[in-house]
N, C-alpha and C positions, 0 to 999 in steps of 0.2 A: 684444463683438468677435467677427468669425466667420472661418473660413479656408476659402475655396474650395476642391476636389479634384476631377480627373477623372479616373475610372477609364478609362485607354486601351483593356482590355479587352475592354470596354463601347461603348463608343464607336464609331459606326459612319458618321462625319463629315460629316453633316447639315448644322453651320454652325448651329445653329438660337439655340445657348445663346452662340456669338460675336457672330451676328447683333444679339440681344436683352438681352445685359449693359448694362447704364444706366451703368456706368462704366468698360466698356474693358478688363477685365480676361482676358476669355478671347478667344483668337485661334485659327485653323485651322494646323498644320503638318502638309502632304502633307494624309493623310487624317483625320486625327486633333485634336482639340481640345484645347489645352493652354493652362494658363495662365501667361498672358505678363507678368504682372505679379508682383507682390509678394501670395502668398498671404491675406493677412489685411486687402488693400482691398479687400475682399470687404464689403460694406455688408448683406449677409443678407438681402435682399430677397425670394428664390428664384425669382426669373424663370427663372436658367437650370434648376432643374430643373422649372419646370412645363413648360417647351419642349420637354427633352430627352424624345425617345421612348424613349428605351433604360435610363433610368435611370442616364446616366454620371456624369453631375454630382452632388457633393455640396458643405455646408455643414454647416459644424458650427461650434456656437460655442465660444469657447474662452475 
């Protein structure tokens, strides 16, 4: 099981890793990407972080 995370900090809202989720789980708010779903339907793939330039996106399995 994994849980998706993005650091807003980081984040400099590209759209790349909402773009490219395989299952919908991260969305754009204003500038920023956050996740819109239920942290842990996060399937661990890491699309979103080979996309993210900035290193926002995380996965960790739990």
């Amino acid at each position: 099981m994994y849980m998706i995370s993005i650091y807003a900090d980081a984040c400099e809202g590209c759209g790349q890793c909402a773009e490219n989720c395989p299952v919908n789980l991260l969305s754009m708010e204003g500038d920023k990407a956050v996740v819109s779903g239920e942290p842990t339907e996060c399937m661990g793939c890491e699309t979103c972080t080979s996309v993210c330039p900035e290193g926002a996106c995380h996965i960790q399995e739990i």
